[in-house]
N, C-alpha and C positions, 0 to 999 in steps of 0.2 A: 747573296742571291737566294730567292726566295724562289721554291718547287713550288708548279702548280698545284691548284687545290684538287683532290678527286671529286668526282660526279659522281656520286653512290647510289643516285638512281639508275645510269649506267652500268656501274661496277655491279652491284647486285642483279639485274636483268641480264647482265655476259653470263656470271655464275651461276645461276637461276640454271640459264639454257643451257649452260656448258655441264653443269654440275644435273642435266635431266638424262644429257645424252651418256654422260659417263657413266652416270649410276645405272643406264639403260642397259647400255653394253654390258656393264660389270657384272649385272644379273642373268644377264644374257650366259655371257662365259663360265659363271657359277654354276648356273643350273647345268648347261651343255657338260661340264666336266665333273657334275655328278660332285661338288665340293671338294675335286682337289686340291690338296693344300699346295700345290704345285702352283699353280692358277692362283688362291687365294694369294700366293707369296707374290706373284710378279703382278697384278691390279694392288696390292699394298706399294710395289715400287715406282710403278706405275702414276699412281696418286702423287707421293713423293716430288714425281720428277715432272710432271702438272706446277704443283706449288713450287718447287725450286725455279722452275720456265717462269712462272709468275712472278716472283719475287724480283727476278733478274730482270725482268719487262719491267716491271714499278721503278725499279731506280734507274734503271737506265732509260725510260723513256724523256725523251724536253718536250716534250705535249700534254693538255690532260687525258683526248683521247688515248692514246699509250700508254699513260699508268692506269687510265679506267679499264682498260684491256688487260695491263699485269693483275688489278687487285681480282679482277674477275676472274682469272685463272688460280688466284690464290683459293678463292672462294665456293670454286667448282666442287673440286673432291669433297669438301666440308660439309656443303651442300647435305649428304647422306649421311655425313656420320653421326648426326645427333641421332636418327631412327636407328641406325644399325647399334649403338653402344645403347639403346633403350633395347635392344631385340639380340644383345648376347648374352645376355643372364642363361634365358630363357633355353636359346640355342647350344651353350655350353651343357644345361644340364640333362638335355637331350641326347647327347653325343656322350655326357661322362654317362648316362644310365645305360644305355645300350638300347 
């Protein structure tokens, strides 16, 4: 039995919009908690449990829309983290100088 194929124009336009609204929020609760690492810790589990939702919709979906909807959910949180690992250098060494 052969899985559908995904629609990555699809999957990538879910995660696009999903991974706009996340990263909206996330900055949102960032900022509002002043960079608690408290905050930073549960939007990292947060993300986590986005991609774990997503993974479990991909394979369990028997349609393409359904896994175009899991890869999308994989792809949301990802969305941001190329800018944010481009912009921790910088932020670490902010926080280690005082």
């Amino acid at each position: 039995m052969t899985r559908p194929v995904v629609d990555w124009r699809r999957a990538t336009l879910i995660g696009a919009v999903g991974g706009g609204v996340f990263w909206g929020l996330t900055a949102g609760a960032i900022l509002g908690s002043k960079g608690s690492a408290i905050v930073v810790a549960e939007l990292c589990v947060t993300a986590a449990v986005v991609v774990i939702a997503g993974v479990s919709m991909y394979r369990r979906a028997t349609s393409s829309p359904g896994r175009d909807f899991g890869m999308g959910l994989v792809l949301a949180p990802l969305t941001g983290l190329a800018p944010l690992l481009a912009m921790l250098p910088g932020v670490v060494v902010i926080f280690w100088k005082g």
